[in-house]
Structures are given as structure tokens and as C-alpha cells.
C-alpha positions as CSV (number, residue, x, y, z in Angstrom):
1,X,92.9,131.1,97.1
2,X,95.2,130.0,94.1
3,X,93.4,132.3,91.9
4,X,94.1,135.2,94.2
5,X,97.8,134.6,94.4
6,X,98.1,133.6,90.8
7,X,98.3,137.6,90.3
8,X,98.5,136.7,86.4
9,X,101.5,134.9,86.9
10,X,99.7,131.4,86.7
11,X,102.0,130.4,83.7
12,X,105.1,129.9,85.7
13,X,103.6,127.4,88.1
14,X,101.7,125.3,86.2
15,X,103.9,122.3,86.5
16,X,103.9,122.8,90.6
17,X,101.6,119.9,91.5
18,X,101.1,120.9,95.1
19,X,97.0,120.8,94.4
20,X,97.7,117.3,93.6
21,X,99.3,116.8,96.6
22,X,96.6,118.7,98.6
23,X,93.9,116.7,96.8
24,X,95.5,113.4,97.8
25,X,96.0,114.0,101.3
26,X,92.5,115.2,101.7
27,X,91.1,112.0,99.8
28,X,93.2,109.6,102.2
29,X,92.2,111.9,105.6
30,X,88.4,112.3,105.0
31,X,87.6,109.0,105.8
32,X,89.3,108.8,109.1
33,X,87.0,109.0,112.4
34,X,88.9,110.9,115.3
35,X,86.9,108.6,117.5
36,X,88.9,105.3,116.7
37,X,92.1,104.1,117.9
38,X,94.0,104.5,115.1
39,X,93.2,107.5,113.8
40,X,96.6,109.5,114.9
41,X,98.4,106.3,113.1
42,X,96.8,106.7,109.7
43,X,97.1,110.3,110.0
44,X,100.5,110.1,110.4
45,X,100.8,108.1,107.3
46,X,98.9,110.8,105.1
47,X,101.0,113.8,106.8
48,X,104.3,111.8,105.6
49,X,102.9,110.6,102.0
50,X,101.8,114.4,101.5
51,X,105.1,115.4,103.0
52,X,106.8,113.0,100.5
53,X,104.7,115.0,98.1
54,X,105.4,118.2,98.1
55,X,109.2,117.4,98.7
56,X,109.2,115.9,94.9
57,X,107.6,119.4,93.6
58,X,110.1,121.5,96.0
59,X,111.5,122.6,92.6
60,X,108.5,123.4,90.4
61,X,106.9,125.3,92.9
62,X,109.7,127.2,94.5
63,X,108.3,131.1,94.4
64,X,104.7,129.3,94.8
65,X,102.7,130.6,98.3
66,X,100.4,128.0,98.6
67,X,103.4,125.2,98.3
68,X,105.4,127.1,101.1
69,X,101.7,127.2,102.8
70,X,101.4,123.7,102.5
71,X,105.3,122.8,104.1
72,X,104.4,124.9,106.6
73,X,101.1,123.6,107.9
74,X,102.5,119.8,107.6
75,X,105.3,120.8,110.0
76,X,102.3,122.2,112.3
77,X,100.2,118.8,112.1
78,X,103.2,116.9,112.4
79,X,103.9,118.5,115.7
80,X,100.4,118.3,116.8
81,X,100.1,114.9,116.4
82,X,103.4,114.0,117.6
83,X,104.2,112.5,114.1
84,X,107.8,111.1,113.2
85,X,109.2,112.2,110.0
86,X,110.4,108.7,109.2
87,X,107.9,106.0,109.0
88,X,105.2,104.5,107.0
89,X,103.5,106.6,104.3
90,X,99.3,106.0,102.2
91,X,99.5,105.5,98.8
92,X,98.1,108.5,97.3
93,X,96.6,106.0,95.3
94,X,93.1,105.2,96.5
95,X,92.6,102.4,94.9
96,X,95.7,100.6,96.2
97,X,94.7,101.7,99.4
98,X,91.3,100.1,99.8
99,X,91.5,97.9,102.8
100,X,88.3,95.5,102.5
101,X,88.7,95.1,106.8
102,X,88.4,99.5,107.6
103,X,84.7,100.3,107.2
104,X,85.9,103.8,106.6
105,X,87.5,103.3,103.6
106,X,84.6,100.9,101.9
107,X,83.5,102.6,98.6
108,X,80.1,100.9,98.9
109,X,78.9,103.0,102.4
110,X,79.7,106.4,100.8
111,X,77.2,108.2,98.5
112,X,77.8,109.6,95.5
113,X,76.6,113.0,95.1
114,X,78.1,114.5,92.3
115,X,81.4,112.5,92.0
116,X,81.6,113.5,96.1
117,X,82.2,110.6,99.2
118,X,79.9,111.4,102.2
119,X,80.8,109.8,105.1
120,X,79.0,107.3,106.8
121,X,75.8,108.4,109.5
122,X,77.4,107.1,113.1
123,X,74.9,106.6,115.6
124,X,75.4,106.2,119.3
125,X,73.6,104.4,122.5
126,X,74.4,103.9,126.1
127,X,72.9,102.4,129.2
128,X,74.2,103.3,132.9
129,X,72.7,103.5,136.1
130,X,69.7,101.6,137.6
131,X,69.7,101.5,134.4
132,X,69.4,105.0,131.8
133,X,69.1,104.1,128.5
134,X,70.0,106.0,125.6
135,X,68.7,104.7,122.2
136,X,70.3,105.6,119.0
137,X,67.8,108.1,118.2
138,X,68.6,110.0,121.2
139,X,65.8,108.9,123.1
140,X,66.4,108.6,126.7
141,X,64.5,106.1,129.1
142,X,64.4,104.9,132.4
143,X,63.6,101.1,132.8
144,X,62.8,98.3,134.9
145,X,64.3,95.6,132.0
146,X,65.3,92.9,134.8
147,X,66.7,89.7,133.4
148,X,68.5,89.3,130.3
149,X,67.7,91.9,127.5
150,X,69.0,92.4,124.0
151,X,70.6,95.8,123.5
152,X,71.6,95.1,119.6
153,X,71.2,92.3,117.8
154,X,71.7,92.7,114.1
155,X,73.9,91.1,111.4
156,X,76.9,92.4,112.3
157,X,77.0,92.6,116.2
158,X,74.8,91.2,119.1
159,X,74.8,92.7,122.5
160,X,72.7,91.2,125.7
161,X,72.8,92.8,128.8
162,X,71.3,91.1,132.3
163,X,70.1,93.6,135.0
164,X,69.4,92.5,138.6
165,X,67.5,94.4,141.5
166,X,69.6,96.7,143.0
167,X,67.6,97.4,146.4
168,X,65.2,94.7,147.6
169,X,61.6,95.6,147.2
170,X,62.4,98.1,144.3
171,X,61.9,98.0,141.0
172,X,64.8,99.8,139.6
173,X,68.1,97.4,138.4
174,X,71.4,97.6,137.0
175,X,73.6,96.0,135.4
176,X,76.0,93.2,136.2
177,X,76.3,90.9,133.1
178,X,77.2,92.3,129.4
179,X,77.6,89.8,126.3
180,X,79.1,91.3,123.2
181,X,79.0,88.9,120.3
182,X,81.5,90.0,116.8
183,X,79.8,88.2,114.1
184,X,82.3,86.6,111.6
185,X,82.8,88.8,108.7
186,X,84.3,87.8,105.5
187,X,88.6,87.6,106.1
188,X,88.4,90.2,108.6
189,X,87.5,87.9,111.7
190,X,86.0,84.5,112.9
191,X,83.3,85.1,115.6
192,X,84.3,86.3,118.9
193,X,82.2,86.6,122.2
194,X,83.3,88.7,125.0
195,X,81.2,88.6,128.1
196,X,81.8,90.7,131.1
197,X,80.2,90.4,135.1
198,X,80.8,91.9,138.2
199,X,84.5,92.1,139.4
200,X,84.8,90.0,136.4
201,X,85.5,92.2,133.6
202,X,88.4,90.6,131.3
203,X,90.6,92.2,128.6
204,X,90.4,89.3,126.5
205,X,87.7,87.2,124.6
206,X,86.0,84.4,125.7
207,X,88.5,82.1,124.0
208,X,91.5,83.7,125.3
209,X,92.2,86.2,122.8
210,X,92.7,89.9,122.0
211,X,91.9,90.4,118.8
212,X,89.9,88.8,115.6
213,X,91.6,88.0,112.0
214,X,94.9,88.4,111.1
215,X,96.3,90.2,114.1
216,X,98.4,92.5,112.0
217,X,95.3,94.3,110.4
218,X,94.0,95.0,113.8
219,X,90.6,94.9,112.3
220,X,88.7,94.4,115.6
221,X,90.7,94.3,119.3
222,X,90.7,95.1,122.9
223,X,92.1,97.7,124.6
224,X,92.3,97.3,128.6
225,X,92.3,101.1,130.0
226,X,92.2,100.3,133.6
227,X,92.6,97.3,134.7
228,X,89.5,95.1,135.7
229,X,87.3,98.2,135.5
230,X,87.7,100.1,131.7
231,X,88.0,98.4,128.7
232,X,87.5,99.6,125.0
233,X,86.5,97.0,121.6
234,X,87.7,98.5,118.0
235,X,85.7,96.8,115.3
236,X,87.3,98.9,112.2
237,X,85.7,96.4,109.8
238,X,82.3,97.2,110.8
239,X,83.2,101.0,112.3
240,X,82.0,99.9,115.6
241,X,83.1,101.3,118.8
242,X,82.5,99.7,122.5
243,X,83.0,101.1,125.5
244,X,82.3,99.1,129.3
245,X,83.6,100.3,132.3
246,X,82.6,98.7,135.9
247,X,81.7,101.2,138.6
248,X,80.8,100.2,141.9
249,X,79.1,96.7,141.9
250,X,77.8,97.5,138.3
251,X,78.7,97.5,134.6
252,X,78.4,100.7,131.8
253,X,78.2,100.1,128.2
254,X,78.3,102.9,125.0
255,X,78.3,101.8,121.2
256,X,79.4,104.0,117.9
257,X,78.0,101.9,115.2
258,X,77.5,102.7,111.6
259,X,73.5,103.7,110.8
260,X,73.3,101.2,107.8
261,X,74.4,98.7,109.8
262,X,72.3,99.7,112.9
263,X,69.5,99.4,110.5
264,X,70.6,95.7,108.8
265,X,68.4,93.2,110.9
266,X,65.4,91.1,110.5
267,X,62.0,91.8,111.4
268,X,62.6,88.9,114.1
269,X,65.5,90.7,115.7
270,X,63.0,93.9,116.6
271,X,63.5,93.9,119.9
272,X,66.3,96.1,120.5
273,X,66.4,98.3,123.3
274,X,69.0,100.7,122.2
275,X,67.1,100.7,118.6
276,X,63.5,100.8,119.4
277,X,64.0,101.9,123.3
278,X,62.1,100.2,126.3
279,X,58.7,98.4,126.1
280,X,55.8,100.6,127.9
281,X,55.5,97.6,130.3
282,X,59.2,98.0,131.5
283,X,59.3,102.0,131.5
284,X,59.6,103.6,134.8
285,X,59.2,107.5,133.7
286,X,55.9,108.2,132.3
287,X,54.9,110.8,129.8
288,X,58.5,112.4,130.9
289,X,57.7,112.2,134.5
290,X,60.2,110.5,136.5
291,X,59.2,109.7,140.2
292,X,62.3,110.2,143.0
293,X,61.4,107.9,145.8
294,X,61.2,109.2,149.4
295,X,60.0,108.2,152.7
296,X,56.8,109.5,153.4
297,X,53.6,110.7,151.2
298,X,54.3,113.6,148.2
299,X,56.1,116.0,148.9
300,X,56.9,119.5,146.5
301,X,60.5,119.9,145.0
302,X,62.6,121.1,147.7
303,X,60.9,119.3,151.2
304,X,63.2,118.1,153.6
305,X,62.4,114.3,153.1
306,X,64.9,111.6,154.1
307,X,64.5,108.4,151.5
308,X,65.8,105.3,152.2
309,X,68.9,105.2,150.7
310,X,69.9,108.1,153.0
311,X,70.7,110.6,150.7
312,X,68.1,113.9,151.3
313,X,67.2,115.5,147.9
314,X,69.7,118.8,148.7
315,X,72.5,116.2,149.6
316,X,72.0,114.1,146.3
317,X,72.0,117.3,144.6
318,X,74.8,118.4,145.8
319,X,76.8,115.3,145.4
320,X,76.1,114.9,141.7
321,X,76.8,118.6,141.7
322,X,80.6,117.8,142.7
323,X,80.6,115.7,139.7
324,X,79.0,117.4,136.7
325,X,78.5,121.0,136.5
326,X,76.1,120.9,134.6
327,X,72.2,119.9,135.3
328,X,71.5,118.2,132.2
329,X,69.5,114.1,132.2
330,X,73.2,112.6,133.6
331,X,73.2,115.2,136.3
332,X,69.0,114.3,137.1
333,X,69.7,110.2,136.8
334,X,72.5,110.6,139.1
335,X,70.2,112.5,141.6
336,X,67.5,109.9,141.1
337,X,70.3,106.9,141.7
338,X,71.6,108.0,144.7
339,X,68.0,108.9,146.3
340,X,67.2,105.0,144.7
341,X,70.4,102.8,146.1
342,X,72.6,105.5,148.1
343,X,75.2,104.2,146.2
344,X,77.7,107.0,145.7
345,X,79.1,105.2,142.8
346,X,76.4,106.0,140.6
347,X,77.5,109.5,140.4
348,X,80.9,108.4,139.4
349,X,78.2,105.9,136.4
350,X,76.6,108.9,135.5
351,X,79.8,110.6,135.1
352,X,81.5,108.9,133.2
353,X,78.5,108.3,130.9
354,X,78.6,111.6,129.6
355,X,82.3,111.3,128.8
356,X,81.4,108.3,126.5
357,X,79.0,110.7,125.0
358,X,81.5,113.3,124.5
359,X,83.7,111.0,123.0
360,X,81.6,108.7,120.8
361,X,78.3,110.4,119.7
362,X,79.1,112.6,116.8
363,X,76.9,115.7,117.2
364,X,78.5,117.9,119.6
365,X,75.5,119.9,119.8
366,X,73.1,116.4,121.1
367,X,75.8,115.7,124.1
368,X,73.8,117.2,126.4
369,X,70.0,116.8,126.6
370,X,67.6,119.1,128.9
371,X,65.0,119.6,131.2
372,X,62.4,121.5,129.5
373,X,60.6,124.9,131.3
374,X,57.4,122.6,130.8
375,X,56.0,119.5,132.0
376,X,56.2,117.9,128.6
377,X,59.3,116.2,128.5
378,X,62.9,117.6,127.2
379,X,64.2,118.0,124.2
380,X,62.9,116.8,120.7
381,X,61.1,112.7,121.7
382,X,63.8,113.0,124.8
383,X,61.3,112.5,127.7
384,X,62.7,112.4,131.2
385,X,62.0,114.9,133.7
386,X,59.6,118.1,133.9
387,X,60.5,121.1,135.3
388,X,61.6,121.0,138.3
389,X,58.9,123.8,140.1
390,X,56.1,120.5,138.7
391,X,58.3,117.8,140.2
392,X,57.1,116.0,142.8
393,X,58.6,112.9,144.9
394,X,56.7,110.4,144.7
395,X,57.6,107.2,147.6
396,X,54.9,104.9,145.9
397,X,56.6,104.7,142.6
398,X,59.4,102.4,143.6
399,X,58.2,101.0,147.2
């Protein structure tokens, strides 16, 4: 672009420093992960420090396109984000803007591919229902799992969940206990615990407070959404992201996390269900088959059956249906949990699932995860149901 509207006149603008400017503001914005809580904040900085910028060059590169280009599309950001003109500003000096407490700004998790920053790999797991898991290699389970069970347990960040039965005489459980423990991590923050239960579901850690470190940096804190039933945990010093909700008499959890530190645990801490998925022992689909329980003996896709929980299979569909439009794995585990429990709140669990997907895994194009047109599972290693013309339900799987 500057070559094209250079025109040969490149000689009068060669003291503008608006590619400077340019150069800086993409060096301070690159880093920043739309996911996190503060991401309009910093943003806001780097529009005004560019701003700031290209105010000091106004007279070099008066007569200059891309400078007027550049005024022009801060004034559009600014608006966007619903910036003030007047407020902090980055240093367009990296160095003096390394902050050892934001994990997006560390120079040690970026590669170096010809003098280049790569941003870090973000990986992403959930577990909802009675209960769906969702590893963070996109793997997607159903599972007995009663008891306690470690979800993540690495050197940054331990979580434990505890799932009870949901119907007496079944198999399938949920979750009412969660335990997120914050490792202590250099100046950034001591250990904190947080631990969540049914109607129990706190805005605060275990010792009282909100946030870890020096409260200023807001390198890791909680953020209550709706009261007693959403809550949100911003680790910025590790890049983590936690999401748990309560719906109904049960709890939701979804993680963002940092791959290299996904990866940083000892061979002791293997058992992770969200890293290494279910044992076979505790797996309730099999080979991608997952078994709808009904009263009666097996019956094709589509036979008026009344299961226990009350729910027929056209009414289950079409509640779900109300919910998501769309009959991906969260529309088929909401179908299966109401045909399970006949609790109608596990539409509103599978629901909101897949808006913790939408707004925490980072491939746009993995949000949704599919049947496939044959029995052998969906997706690439995402196993969950066959087709629906070679599903059968199947009462003996659960009862």
C-alpha cells in the first residue's frame, strides 16, 4: 500500500513516521486475547498511545494518505470500542511494557520465527450435563465419573470436580461440587482455592477474597455475572479462563488455558479427565454409540416409547429444539438428559455450554461437532452418536 501511493513522491514523506506509529500499535495489540476481561481496557490504551502518535507527526505527514488513513480508522475503533480520548496510554516501548503478571505479553511463550511473535496455542474443555465432557483435544465423552474426579491438575492450576447420581438406580451423574485451586505464582498471587456446591456458588475465594496479588494488577479475579448462579475467574498471569455457572440442582464448568501449560505436569498427575478424557471403565458411549434409555425392550429411532423421566423422544426433541437450532453433540446430550432425569434444566446446561464454547475455544470452525452419516462416530476422534436411521434406544443401558 505505501509503495502504491508513494507515486514517486516518496521523498517528501520520508520524515512522516506514521509506519512507526502503525508498527507500534500492532506490536502492543497482537498479544491481546478478545476472550479476557480486559481486553477492551488495554485496547483502549494502544488506540490512545497510537492516537498520541500520529498527533506528533500531524505535520510531517500532512498530504500523506495512509496518515489521514490511519486518523481515520482510530476515530472508527475508538467508537467501536466505546474508547475515551482522555485516559491512560502503552508505551510504545515493549520493553517497558513487559508486565511479568499478563501471560500474553511473556516473551518466553512466543516463538521466534524469523524475528516474528506467534501467539500462544489456547486450548479449551468443558463438562455439563449428566455429565458431557469435552477434553482439550476436542474429544467428547459421556461418563459415569461418580465421586470426586480431577479435571486438571498441573503446575499451574488444579481443578476437582464431585458428581453424584442424578436418578436412583442410574448410572448417569452430575455435578454438584467444583474445586478450583490457583497455584502461587512468583509476585503475581499466593494460592487461592475457590470451591463451589449446589445453591452454594460464591463470588469470592475460600478465604474471603476476590482477587490474588496486588489487587491493582488484577492478575487473577472473580467476576460474579449473576448472582449465585454465573461466575467468571481471570487468571492473566497464567492466560487461564474459568467459567461455572449453576443450572438447576447442578454445576457447569469451561476452561481457556494456555497449551504449554496444559501440557506442564508430572507423569503422577496423568489422570486428567479434560487432558486424557474418561477411563474405558467409567465411559457410558461405546465405540460412538450412545444408548437413550426408555421403558420397554429396543425400540428403532422414532417409536412412541415413554421413558421414565417422562419426556417421549419427539418431546425431548422438540424441547432441546426450542433451545438450540442446531442438532449438533449439545443438541443430542440435551436430548439424552432429559429422556435420563426429565429435568428440563438440562436443556438450559446444554445451552449454555455451547455459549462457553463460542466464547472460549478459539477455532470458530471446532464450535460445533457432528453426527456423522455413519455409525462410526463424529467428527475427527469425536465419538458420540451414530446416525440417527442406526440409533436405537436401548432401556438396559442405564436401568
Amino acid at each position: 500500500l505505501l509503495s502504491v501511493l508513494c507515486l514517486g513522491d516518496c521523498q517528501l514523506h520520508t520524515s512522516c513516521g506514521i509506519q512507526k506509529c502503525t508498527t507500534d500499535f500492532v506490536s502492543l495489540t497482537s498479544h491481546l486475547n478478545a476472550a479476557l476481561e480486559d481486553f477492551d481496557l488495554e485496547f483502549c490504551k494502544a488506540l490512545r498511545a497510537y492516537s498520541v502518535c500520529t498527533y506528533r507527526n500531524s505535520k510531517a505527514c500532512r498530504g500523506n494518505l495512509v496518515y489521514h488513513s490511519a486518523v481515520l480508522g482510530i476515530s472508527d475503533l475508538m467508537t467501536q470500542r466505546n474508547c475515551t480520548k482522555d485516559g491512560p496510554t502503552s508505551s510504545t516501548s515493549l520493553e517497558m511494557t513487559h508486565d511479568p503478571c499478563n501471560y500474553g505479553g511473556h516473551t518466553e511463550v512466543t516463538e521466534h520465527r524469523g524475528g516474528e511473535k506467534t501467539p500462544p496455542t489456547y486450548l479449551f474443555c468443558g463438562l455439563f450435563g449428566d455429565p458431557h465432557l469435552r477434553t482439550f483435544k476436542d474429544h467428547f465423552q459421556t461418563c459415569k465419573v461418580e465421586g470426586a474426579w480431577p479435571l486438571i491438575d498441573n503446575n499451574y492450576l488444579s481443578v476437582q470436580v464431585t458428581n453424584v447420581p442424578v436418578v436412583p438406580g442410574s448410572s448417569a451423574t452430575a455435578t454438584k461440587k467444583i474445586t478450583v485451586i490457583f497455584k502461587s505464582y512468583q509476585d503475581c498471587t499466593d494460592q487461592k482455592v475457590y470451591q463451589a456446591m449446589t445453591d452454594d456458588l460464591p463470588a469470592a475465594f475460600v478465604d474471603g477474597t476476590t482477587s490474588g496479588g496486588d489487587g491493582n494488577s488484577r492478575s487473577l479475579h472473580i467476576v460474579e455475572k449473576v448472582s449465585g448462579k454465573y461466575i467468571e475467574m481471570h487468571a492473566r498471569y497464567i492466560g487461564t479462563t474459568v467459567y461455572i455457572r449453576q443450572l438447576g440442582h447442578y454445576l457447569t464448568l469451561a476452561i481457556r488455558m494456555p497449551q504449554e501449560l496444559v501440557m506442564a505436569y508430572e507423569e503422577s498427575q496423568d489422570l486428567q479427565l479434560c487432558v486424557n478424557g474418561c477411563p474405558s471403565s467409567e465411559r457410558i458411549d461405546h465405540s460412538g454409540h450412545l444408548p437413550l434409555p426408555v421403558m420397554g425392550k429396543l425400540l428403532p429411532w422414532g417409536a412412541a416409547a415413554h421413558p421414565l423421566s417422562g419426556y417421549t423422544l419427539e418431546t425431548a426433541t422438540t424441547k432441546c429444539h426450542e433451545k438450540m437450532l442446531v442438532k449438533d453433540i449439545y443438541f443430542y446430550s440435551c436430548v439424552f438428559d432429559l429422556l435420563t432425569t426429565g429435568d428440563a434444566n438440562f436443556t438450559a446446561a446444554a445451552h449454555s455450554a455451547l455459549q462457553d464454547v463460542e466464547a472460549l475455544h478459539p477455532s470458530k470452525e471446532h464450535w460445533h461437532i457432528f453426527p456423522r452419516s455413519g455409525g462410526g462416530g463424529v467428527g475427527r476422534d469425536r465419538k458420540f452418536f451414530v446416525s440417527l436411521g442406526f440409533l436405537c434406544l436401548i432401556f438396559v443401558a442405564y436401568f
